[in-house]
C-alpha positions in Angstrom: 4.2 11.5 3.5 4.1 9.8 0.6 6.6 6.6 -0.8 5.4 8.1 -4.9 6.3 11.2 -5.0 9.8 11.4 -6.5 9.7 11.2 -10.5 13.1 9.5 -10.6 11.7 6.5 -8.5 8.6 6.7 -10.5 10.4 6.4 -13.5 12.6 3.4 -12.1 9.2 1.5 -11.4 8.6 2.2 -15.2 12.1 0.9 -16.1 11.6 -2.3 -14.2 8.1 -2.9 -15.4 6.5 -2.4 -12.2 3.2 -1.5 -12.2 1.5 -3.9 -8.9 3.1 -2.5 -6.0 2.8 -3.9 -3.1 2.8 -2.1 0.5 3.8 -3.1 3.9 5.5 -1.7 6.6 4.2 1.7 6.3 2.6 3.7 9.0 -1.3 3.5 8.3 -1.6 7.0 9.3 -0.8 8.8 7.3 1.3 7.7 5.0 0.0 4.3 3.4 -3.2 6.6 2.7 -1.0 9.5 1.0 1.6 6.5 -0.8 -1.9 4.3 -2.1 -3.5 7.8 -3.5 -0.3 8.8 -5.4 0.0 5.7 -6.4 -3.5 5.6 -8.1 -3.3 8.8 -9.5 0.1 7.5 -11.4 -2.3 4.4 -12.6 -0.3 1.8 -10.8 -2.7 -1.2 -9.6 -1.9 -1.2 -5.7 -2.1 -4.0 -3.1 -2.1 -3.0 0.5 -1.1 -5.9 3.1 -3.8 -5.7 5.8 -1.2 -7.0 8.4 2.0 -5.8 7.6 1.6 -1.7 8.4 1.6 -0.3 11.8 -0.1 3.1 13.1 0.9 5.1 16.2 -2.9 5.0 17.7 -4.8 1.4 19.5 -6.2 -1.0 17.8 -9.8 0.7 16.9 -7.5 3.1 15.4 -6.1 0.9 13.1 -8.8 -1.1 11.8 -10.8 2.6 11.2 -7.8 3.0 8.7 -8.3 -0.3 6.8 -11.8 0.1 6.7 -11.2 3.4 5.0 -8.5 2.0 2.9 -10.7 -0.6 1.6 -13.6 1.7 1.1 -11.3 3.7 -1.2 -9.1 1.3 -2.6 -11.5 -1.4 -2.8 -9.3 -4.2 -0.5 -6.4 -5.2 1.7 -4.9 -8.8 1.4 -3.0 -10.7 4.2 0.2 -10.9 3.6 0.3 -14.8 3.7 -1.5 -14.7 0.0 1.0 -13.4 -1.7 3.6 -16.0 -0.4 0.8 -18.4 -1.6 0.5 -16.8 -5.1 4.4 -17.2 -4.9 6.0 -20.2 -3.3 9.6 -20.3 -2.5 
């Protein structure tokens, strides 16, 4: 359930000199938990879009995982920050 756990793409990330990733469009249950974790344990610095991931489960549902994404991850962003951080 995880987007980290294949050493090859791991070491691609290295290659490239990737080390922010950034996730969207990723089901928040449960795999932008299980992606964010591995990603931590592999000491990348990770940046989870508040409104660009989706979960199978209503709205309360959804904002119980951010809250506990944030609580463990310390933050979401919007996505409209990093097109401001990055203009065309």
């Amino acid at each position: 359930m995880s987007g980290c756990w294949d050493p090859r793409l791991d070491s691609l990330r290295r290659n490239v000199q990737l080390d922010t990733p950034r996730f969207a469009g990723i089901k928040l249950d449960p795999c932008l938990p299980h992606t964010l974790a591995d990603a931590s344990f592999l000491r990348y610095d990770t940046v989870p879009f508040e409104d660009r991931g989706a979960t199978t489960n209503p709205g309360l549902c959804q904002e119980a995982k951010l809250l506990n994404i944030r609580q463990i991850f310390g933050s979401t962003v919007p996505s409209a920050a990093l097109l401001q951080s990055h203009p065309a």
